[in-house]
C-alpha positions, 0 to 999 in steps of 0.5 A, a space after each residue: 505545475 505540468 512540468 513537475 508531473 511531467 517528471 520521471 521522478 520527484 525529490 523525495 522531499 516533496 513528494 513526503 511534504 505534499 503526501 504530509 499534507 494530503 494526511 492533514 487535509 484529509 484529517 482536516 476535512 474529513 476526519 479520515 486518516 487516509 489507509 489502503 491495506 483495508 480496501 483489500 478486506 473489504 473488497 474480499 468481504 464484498 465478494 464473501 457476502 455475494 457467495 456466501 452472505 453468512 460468513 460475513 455476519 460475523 464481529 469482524 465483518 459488521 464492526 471492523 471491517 464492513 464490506 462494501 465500497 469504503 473510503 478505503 477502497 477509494 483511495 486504493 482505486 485513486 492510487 491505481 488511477 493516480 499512478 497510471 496518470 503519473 505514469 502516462 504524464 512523465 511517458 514512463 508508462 510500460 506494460 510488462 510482466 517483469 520491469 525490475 532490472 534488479 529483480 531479472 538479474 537476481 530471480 531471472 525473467 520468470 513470470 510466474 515467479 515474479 507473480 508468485 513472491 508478489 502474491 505471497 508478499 501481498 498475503 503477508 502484507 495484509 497479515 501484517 497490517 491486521 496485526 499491525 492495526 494498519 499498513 504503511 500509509 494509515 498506521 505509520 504516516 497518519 499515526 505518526 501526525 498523531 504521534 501515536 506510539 504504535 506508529 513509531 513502533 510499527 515504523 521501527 519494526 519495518 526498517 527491522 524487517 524490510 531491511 533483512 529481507 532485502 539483503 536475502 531476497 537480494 543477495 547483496 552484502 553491504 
């Protein structure tokens, strides 16, 4: 088993079958569906509640998304700690402000535009997922074990979305 974390990479395969099945323990268990994107909210209303208390005595703040330390901030904090385990195991861990060879040789080694199109794409990410009801990992993967059409829906309308705007963002004609 230490020599598979020990890989720089795993078959995508695998690793969608044991993710499937982190989602059906979880499930199982806890009766959670494992999602991310919300941990962001909730750290923000957190943050909002501690400067001013009253814009988080609102619908949004008290029923949908709480501030506090959730179980969504959890597996947001486990991805992070997950990765730099996975990273240090396989010695693939490097500390750099701009790793993509594909993004240096089409943007250029800029970091501050690296950072920015990352943070603009995080602001359009969680807008996404607010309309959505849920990001990747929640609304299409535990969606899906549920075959909730919107997760099908949602899935669809990411390969619409994704695959356009890696053609314009890099430039590529296929």
């Amino acid at each position: 088993m230490l020599s598979l974390l020990k890989r720089k990479e795993w078959s995508p395969y695998l690793a969608g079958t044991m993710l499937g099945l982190v989602y059906v323990i979880s499930i199982a268990v806890t009766g959670i569906i494992p999602g991310a994107s919300g941990a962001f909210e909730n750290i923000g209303g957190l943050i909002a509640q501690a400067v001013y208390p009253e814009l988080t005595k609102n619908t949004y703040f008290q029923f949908v998304m709480p501030p506090g330390i959730t179980t969504a901030v959890m597996i947001l904090l486990g991805i992070v700690i997950g990765a730099f385990i996975s990273a240090k195991l396989s010695g693939d861990f490097k500390l750099q402000a701009v790793s993509d060879p594909q993004w240096k040789r089409v943007f250029g080694t800029a970091v501050w535009k690296r950072w920015l199109v990352l943070f603009i794409g995080g602001i359009v990410l969680e807008i996404g997922a607010g309309i959505a009801g849920g990001c990747t990992s929640g609304l299409a993967i535990g969606g899906g074990l549920f075959l909730a059409p919107s997760a099908f829906i949602f899935i669809g309308a990411m390969f619409l979305s994704g695959i356009p705007t890696a053609l314009i963002f890099y430039r590529r004609k296929y």
